[in-house]
N, C-alpha and C positions, 0 to 999 in steps of 0.2 A: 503444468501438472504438479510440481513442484510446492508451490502456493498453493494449489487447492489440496493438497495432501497436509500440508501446515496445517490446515486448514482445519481437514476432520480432524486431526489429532490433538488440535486445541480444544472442539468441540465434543470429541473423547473423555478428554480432562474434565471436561466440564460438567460432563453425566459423573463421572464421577466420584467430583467434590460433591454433588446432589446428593447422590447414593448415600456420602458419607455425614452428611447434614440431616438428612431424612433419617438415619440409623440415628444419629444422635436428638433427635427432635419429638418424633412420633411415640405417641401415646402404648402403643403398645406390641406384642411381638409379631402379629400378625398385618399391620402396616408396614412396621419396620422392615419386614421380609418382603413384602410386596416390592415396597417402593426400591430399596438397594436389588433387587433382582433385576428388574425392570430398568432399571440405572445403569447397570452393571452390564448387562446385555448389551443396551445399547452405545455405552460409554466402549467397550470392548471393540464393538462392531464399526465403529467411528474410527477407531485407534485402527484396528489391522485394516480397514478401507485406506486409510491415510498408507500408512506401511506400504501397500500394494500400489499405492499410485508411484509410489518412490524407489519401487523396487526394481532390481534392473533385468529381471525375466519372469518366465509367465509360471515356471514352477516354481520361485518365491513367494508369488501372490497366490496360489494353488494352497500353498502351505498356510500359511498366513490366512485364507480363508478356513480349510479343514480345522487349525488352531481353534476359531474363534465355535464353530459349528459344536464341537467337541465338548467346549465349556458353556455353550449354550444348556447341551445334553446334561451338563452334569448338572449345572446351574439349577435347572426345573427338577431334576430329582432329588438334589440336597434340600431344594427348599421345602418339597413336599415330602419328605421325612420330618425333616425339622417341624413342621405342621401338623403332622402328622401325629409326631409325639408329644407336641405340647398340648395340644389336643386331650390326647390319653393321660398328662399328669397333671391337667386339667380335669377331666373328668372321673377322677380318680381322687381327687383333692388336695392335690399337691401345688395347685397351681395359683392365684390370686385371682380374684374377678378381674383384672385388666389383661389378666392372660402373659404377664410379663413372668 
C-alpha cells in the first residue's frame, strides 16, 4: 500500500506540472482554464488518493476525500465565472479577439 500511495502522489505531481505547462502554453484563456481545471482536479485527486492509502484510519481518508470533493465544487464554479466574465468583457469590447 505504501508504494502504490508513492505512487498516485507522484502521478498527482504530474497532472500538475501539466496544468502548469498548459497555463503557460495555450493560446488562449479559455484552453488555459480548461486544461489547468481538469489537471488540477485530477492532479488533486491522485494526491489525496495517495494520502488515503497512507493514512492510518478511515476518518483521515474520509477527510481527505471530503477535502478534494469540496475543491472540485469550487474548482467548476471559479472557472465558470471566470468564463463567464471574460466572456462579458469580451463582448463588451474589452477583450482581444484571442480572448486573453
Amino acid at each position: 500500500m505504501d508504494l502504490l500511495g508513492w505512487l498516485f502522489i507522484g502521478l498527482g505531481v504530474a497532472f500538475f506540472l501539466s496544468g502548469t505547462v498548459a497555463l503557460l502554453r495555450f493560446p488562449d484563456l479559455y484552453t488555459r482554464l480548461h486544461a489547468l481545471t481538469k489537471a488540477d482536479n485530477l492532479g488533486l485527486g491522485l494526491v489525496a488518493s495517495g494520502l488515503a492509502l497512507q493514512a492510518g484510519s478511515f476518518a483521515v481518508a474520509l477527510k481527505l476525500l471530503l477535502i478534494w470533493l469540496l475543491i472540485m465544487l469550487a474548482s467548476a464554479s471559479v472557472s465558470h465565472l471566470i468564463a463567464r466574465a471574460a466572456r462579458a468583457a469580451r463582448a463588451a469590447g474589452h477583450g482581444t479577439e484571442s480572448g486573453t
